[in-house]
N, C-alpha and C positions, 0 to 999 in steps of 0.2 A: 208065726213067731211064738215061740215057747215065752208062758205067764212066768214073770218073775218072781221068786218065793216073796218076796214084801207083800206082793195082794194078798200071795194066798194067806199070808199072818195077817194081815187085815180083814180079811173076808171073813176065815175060818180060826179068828182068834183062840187061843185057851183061854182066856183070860174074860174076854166081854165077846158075846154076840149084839153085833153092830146093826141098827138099822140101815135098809141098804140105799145108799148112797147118799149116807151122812155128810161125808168130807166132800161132796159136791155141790151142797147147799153153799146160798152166798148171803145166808143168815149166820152170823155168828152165833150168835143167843140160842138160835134154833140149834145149832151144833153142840152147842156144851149141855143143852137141856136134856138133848138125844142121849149124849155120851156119859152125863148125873144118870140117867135113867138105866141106862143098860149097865153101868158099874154096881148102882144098889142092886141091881134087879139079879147080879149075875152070882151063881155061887161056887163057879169056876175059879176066882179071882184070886190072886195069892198074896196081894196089899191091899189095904184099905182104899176103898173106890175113889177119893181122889186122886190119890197114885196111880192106881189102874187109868182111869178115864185122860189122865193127865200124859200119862207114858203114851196110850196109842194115839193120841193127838200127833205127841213131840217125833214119835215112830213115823209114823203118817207124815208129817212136813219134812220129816230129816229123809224116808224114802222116796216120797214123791219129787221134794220139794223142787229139784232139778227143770224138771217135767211140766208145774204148773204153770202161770200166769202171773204174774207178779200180783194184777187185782185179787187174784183166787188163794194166794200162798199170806198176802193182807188180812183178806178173810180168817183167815186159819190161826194167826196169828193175835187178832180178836180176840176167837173163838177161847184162849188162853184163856184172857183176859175177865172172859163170860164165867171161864170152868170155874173164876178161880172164885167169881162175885156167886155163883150158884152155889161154891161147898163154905161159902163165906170166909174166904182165903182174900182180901184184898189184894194181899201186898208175894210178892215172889218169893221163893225161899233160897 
């Protein structure tokens, strides 16, 4: 079965290189830590890294989302929640 180009924008982002297999941790916290980390770290990025880190999340659950688990698509959804208390964004915009 041919890969669907969503991995490979996940895998081989322009934007952030991702630890590999971020979005299958069922740590939320751990997720957004990952995703704080490779947004600063990256100089690929064409928005400031909570943008970045925050868009291939929302990328991620809007491509997969279909596909996961409803415990696992939870997680991810967290995961937000984490991104937003790590760039100290409490509240949504």
């Amino acid at each position: 079965m041919p890969r669907k180009w969503s991995a490979e924008v996940t895998e081989k982002s322009d934007a952030l290189t991702l630890e590999e297999g971020v979005f299958e941790s069922h740590d939320p916290e751990k997720i957004a830590a990952s995703l704080k980390h490779s947004a600063e770290k990256s100089s690929r990025r064409k928005s400031e890294p909570f943008r970045s880190a925050m868009s291939m999340l929302t990328f991620y659950i809007n491509r997969a989302g279909k596909n996961l688990p409803s415990s696992q698509k939870k997680v991810l959804e967290q995961a937000k929640v984490e991104l937003r208390k790590e760039f100290g964004r409490d509240q949504p915009r």
